[in-house]
Structure formats: C-alpha cells, structure tokens
N, CA, C and O atoms as CSV, one atom per row, in Angstrom:
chain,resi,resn,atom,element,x,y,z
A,1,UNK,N,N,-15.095,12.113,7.395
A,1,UNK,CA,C,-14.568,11.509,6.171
A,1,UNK,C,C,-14.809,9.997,6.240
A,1,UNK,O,O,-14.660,9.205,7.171
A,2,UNK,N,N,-15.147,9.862,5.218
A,2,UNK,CA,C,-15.348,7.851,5.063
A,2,UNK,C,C,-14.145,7.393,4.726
A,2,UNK,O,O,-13.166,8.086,4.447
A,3,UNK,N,N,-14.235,5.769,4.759
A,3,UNK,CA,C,-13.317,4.827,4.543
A,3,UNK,C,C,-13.428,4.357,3.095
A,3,UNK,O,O,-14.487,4.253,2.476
A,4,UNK,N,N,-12.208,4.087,2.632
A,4,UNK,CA,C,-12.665,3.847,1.198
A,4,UNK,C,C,-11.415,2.380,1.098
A,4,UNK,O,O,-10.439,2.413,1.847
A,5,UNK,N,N,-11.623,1.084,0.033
A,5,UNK,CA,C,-11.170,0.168,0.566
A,5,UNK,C,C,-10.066,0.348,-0.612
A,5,UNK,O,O,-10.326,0.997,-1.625
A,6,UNK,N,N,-8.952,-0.210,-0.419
A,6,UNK,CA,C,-8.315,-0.435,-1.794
A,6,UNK,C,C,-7.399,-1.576,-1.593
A,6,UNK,O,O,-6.662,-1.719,-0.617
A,7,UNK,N,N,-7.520,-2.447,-2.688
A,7,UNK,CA,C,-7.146,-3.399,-2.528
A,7,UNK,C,C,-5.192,-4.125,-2.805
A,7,UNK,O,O,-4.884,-4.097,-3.996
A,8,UNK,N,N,-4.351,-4.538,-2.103
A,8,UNK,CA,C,-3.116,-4.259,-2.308
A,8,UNK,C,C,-3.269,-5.940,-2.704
A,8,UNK,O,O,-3.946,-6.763,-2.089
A,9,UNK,N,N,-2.375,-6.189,-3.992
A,9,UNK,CA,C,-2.551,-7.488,-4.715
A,9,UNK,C,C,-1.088,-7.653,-4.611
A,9,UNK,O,O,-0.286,-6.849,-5.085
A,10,UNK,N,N,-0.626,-9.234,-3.669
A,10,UNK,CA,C,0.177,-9.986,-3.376
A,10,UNK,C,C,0.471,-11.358,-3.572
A,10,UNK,O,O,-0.174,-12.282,-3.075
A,11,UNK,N,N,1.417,-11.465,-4.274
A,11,UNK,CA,C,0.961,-12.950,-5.628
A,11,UNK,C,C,-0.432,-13.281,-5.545
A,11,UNK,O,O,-1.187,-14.013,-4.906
A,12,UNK,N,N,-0.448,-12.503,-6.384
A,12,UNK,CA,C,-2.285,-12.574,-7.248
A,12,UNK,C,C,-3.127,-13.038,-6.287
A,12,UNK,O,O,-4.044,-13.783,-6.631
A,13,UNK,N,N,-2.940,-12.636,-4.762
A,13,UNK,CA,C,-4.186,-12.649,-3.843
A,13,UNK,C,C,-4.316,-11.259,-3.669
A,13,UNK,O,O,-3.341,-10.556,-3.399
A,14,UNK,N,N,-5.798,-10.682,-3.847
A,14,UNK,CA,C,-6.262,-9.105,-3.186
A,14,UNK,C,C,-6.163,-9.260,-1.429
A,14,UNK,O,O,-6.732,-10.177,-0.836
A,15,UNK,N,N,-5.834,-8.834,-1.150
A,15,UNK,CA,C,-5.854,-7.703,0.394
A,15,UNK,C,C,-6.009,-6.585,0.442
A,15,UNK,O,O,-5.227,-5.674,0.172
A,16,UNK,N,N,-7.715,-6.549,1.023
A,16,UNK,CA,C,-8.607,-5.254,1.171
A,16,UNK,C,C,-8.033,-4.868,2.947
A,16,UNK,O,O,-7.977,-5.403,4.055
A,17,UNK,N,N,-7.720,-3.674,2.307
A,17,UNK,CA,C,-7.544,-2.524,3.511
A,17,UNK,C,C,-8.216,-1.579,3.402
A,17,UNK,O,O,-8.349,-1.024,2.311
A,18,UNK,N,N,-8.863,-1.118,4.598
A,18,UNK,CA,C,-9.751,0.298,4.549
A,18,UNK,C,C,-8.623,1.336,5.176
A,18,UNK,O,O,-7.723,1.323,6.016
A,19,UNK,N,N,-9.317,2.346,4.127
A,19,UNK,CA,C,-8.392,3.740,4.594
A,19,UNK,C,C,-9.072,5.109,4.372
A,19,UNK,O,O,-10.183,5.130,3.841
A,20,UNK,N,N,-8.421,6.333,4.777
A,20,UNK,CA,C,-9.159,7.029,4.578
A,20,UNK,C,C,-8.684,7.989,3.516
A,20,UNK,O,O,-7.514,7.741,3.227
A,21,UNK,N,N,-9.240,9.104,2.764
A,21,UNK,CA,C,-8.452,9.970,1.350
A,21,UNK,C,C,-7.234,10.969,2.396
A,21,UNK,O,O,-6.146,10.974,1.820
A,22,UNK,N,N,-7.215,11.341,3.019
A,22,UNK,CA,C,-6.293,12.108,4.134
A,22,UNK,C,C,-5.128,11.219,4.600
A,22,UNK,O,O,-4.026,11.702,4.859
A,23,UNK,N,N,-5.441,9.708,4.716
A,23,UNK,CA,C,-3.900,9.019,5.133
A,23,UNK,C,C,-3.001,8.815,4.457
A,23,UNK,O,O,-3.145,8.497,3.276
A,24,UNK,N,N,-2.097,8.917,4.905
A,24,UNK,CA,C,-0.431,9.390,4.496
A,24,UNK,C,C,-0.020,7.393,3.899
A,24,UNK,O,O,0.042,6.381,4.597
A,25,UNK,N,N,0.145,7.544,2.601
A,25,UNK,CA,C,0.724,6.184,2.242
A,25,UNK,C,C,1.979,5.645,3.499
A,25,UNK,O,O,1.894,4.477,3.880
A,26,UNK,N,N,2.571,6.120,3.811
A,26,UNK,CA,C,3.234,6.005,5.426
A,26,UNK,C,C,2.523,5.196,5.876
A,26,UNK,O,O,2.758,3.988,5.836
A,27,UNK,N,N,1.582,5.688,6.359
A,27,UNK,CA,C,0.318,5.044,6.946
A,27,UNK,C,C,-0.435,3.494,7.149
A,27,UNK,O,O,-0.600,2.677,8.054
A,28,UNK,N,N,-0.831,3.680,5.447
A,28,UNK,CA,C,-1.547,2.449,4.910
A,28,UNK,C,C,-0.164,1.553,4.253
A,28,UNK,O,O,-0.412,0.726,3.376
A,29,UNK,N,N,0.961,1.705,4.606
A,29,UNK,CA,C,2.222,0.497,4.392
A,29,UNK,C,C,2.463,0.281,5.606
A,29,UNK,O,O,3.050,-0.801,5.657
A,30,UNK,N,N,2.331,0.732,6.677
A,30,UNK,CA,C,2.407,0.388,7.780
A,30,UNK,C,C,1.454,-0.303,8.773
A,30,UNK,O,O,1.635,-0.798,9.885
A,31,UNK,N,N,0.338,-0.159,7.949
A,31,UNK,CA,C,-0.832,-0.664,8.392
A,31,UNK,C,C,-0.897,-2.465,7.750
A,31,UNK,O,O,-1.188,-3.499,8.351
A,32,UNK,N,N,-0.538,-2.259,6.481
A,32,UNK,CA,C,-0.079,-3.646,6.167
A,32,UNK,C,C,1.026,-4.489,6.843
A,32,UNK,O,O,0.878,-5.658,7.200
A,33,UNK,N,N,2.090,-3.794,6.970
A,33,UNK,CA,C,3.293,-4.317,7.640
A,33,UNK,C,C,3.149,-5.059,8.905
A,33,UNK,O,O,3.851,-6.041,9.148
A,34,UNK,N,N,2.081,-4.524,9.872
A,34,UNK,CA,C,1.478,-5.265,10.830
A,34,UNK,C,C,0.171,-6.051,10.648
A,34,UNK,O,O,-0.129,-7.052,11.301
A,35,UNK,N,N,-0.361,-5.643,9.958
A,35,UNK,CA,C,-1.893,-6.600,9.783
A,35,UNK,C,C,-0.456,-8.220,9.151
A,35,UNK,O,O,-0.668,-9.275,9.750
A,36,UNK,N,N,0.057,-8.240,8.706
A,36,UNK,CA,C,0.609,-9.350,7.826
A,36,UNK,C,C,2.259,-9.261,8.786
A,36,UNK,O,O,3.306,-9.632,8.254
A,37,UNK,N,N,2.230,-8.945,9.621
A,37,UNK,CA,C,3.360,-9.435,10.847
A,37,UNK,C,C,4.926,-9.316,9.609
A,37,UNK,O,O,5.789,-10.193,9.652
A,38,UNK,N,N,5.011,-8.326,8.785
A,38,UNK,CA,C,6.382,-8.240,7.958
A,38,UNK,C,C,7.329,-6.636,8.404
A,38,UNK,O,O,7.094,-5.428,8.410
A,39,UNK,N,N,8.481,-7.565,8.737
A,39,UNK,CA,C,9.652,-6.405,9.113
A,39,UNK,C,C,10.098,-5.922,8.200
A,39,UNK,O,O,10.966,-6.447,7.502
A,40,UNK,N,N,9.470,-4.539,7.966
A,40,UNK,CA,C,9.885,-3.731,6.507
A,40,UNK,C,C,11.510,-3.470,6.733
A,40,UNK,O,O,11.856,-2.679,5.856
A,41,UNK,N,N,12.450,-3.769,7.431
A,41,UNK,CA,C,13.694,-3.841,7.200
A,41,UNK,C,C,14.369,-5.108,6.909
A,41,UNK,O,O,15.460,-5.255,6.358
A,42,UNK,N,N,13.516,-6.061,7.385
A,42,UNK,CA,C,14.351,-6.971,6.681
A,42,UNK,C,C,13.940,-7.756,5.353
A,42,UNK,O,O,14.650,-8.503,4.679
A,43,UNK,N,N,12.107,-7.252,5.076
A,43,UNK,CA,C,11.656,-7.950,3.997
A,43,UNK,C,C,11.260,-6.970,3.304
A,43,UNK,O,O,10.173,-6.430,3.509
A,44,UNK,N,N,12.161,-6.567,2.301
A,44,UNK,CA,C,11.607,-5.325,1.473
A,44,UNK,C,C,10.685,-5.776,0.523
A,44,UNK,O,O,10.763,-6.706,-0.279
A,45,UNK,N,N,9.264,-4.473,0.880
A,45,UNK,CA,C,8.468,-5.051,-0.021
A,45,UNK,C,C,8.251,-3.168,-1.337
A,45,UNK,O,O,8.644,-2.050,-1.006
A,46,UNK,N,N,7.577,-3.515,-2.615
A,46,UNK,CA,C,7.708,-2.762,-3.556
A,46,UNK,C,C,6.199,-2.670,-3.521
A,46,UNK,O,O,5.487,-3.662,-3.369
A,47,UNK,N,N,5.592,-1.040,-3.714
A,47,UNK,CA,C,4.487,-1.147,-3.860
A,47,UNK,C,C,4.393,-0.522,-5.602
A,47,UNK,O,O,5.103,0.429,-5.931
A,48,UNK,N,N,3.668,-1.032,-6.363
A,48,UNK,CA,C,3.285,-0.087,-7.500
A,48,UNK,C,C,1.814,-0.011,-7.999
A,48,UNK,O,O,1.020,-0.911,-8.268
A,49,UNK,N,N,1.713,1.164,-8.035
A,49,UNK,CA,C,0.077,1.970,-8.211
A,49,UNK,C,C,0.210,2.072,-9.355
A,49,UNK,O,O,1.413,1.926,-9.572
A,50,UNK,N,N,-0.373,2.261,-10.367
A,50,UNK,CA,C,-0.261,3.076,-12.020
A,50,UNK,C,C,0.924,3.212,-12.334
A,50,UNK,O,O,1.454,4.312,-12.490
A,51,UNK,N,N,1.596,1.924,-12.493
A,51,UNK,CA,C,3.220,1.823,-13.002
A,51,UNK,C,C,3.620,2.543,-12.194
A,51,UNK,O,O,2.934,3.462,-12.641
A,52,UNK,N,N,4.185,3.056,-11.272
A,52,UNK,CA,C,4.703,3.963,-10.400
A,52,UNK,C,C,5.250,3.492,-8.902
A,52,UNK,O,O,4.481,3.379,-7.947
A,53,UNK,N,N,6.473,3.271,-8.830
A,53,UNK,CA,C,6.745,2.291,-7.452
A,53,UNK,C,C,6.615,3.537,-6.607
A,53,UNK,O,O,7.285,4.548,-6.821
A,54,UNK,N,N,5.754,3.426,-5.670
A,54,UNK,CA,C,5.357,3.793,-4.239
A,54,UNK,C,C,6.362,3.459,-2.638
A,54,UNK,O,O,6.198,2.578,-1.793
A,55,UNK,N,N,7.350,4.526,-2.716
A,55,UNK,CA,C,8.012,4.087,-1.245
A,55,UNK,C,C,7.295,3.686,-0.161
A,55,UNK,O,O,6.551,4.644,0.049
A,56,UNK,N,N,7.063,2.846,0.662
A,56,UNK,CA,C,6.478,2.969,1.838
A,56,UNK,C,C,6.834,3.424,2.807
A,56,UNK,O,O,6.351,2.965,3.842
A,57,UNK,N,N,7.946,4.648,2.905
A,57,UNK,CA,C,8.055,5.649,3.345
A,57,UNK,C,C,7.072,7.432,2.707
A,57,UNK,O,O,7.141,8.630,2.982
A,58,UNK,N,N,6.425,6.715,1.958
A,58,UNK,CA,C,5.860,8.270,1.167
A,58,UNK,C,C,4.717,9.075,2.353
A,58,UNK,O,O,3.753,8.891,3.097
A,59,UNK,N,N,5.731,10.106,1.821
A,59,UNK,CA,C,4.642,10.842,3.399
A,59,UNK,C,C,3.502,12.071,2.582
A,59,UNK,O,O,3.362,13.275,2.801
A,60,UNK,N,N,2.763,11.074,1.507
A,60,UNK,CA,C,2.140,12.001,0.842
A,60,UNK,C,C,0.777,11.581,1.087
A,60,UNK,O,O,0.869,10.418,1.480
A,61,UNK,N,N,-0.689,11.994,1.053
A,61,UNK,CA,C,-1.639,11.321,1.371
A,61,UNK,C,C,-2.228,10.328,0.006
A,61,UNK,O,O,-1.763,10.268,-1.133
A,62,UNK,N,N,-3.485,9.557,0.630
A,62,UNK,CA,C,-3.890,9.061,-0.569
A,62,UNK,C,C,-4.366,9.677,-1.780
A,62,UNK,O,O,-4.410,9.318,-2.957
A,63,UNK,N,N,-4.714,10.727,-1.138
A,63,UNK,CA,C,-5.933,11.592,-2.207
A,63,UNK,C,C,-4.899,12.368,-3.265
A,63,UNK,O,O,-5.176,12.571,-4.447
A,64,UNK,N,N,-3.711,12.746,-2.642
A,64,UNK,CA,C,-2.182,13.225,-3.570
A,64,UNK,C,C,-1.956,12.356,-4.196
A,64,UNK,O,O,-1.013,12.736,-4.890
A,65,UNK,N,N,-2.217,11.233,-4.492
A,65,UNK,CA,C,-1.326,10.054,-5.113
A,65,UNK,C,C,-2.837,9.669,-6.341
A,65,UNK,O,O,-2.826,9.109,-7.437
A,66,UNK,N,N,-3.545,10.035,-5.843
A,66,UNK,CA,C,-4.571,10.053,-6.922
A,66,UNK,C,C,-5.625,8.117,-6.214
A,66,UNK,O,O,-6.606,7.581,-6.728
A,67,UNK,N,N,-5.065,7.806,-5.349
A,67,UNK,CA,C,-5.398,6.267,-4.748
A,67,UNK,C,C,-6.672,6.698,-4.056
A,67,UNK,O,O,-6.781,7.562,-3.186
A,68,UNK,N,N,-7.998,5.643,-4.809
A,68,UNK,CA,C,-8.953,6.099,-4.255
A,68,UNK,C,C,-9.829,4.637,-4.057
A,68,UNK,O,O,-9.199,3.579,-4.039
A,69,UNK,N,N,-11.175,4.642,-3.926
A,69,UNK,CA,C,-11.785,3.881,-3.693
A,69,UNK,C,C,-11.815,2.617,-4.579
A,69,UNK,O,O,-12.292,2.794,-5.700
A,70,UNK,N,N,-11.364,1.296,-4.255
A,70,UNK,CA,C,-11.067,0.560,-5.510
A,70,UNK,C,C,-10.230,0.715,-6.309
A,70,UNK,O,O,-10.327,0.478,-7.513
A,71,UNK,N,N,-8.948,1.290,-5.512
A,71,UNK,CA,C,-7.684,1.496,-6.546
A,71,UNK,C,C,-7.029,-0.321,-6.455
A,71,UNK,O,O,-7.506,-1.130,-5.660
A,72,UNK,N,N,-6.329,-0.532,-7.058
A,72,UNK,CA,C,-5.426,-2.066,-6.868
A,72,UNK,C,C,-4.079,-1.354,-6.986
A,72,UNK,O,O,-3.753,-0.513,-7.823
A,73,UNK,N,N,-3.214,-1.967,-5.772
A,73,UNK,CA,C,-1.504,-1.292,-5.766
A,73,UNK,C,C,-1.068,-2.953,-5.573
A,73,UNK,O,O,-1.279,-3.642,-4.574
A,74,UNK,N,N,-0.507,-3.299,-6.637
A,74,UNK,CA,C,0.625,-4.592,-6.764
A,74,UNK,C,C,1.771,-4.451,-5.536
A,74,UNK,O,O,2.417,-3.427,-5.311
A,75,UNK,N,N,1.861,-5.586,-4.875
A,75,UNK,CA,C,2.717,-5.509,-4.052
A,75,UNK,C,C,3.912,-6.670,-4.163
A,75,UNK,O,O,3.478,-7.822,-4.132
A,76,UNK,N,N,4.909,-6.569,-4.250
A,76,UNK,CA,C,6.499,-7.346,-4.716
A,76,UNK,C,C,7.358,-7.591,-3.532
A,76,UNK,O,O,7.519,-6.819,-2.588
A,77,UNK,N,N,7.858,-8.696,-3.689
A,77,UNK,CA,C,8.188,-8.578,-2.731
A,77,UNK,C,C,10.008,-8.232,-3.626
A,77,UNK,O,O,10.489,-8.639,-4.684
A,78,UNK,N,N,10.636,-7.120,-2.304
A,78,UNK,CA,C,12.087,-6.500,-3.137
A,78,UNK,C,C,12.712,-7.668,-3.280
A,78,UNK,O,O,13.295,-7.547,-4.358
A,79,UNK,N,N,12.956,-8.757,-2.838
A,79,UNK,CA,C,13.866,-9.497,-2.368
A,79,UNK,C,C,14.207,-10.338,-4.029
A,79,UNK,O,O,15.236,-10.588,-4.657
A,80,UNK,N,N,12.539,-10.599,-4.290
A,80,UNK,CA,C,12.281,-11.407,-5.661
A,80,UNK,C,C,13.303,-10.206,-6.974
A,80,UNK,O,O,13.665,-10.694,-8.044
A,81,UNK,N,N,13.545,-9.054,-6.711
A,81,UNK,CA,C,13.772,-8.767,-8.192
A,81,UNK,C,C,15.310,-8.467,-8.176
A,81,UNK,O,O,15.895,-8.182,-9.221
C-alpha cells in the first residue's frame, strides 16, 4: 500500500503528513501530536474534515472516513473556542 499525503491546516499554515488508506485516524493524530511536541491532554486540539469534528481518539481508518490523498483537515486549537 502507498502513502498518500494529506494536509492538516493550522492557523492557515498546511502541515503535510504522509499516511497510509489503512491507518487508524488514532494514528495520524498521534503522529502529529509528536511530530509538533503537543500534549493532547493538556492542549486540546479539534480536528475537522468535511464539516465534521474528528476525535483524535477515532479508531476508524482513513479510507472509512472517506480522507484520502490531498484531503485538507482544519486543525483548532480546543482551548480557542
């Protein structure tokens, strides 16, 4: 299986992460959480795909969520709303 990139947009900067259609959004929020050194307990962050807030606990894969190559998922930070 290939890598496909999708980009997570954080005050209006893109951050390209590669992932694969089989990884568990679990996964690729956790993969951010350390690439960008943030303690998802103490800095809640909000992901939303196609209007749709995304737990970063979702233990569903990408390819279930419909997130594919060149998707953009807005990222918030919880704290702001």
């Amino acid at each position: 299986m290939s890598f496909i990139n999708i980009l997570l947009i954080k005050d209006g900067e893109p951050i390209n992460m590669q992932a694969k259609n089989d990884m568990m959004f679990a996964e690729l929020a956790f993969k951010y959480f350390q690439k960008y050194n943030i303690n998802q307990n103490k800095e809640k962050q909000k992901f939303i795909y196609d209007s749709i807030e995304l737990i970063p606990d979702t233990y569903k894969t990408l390819d279930e969520l419909n997130i594919y190559n060149g998707s953009r998922i807005e990222v918030i930070d919880g704290n702001d709303i």
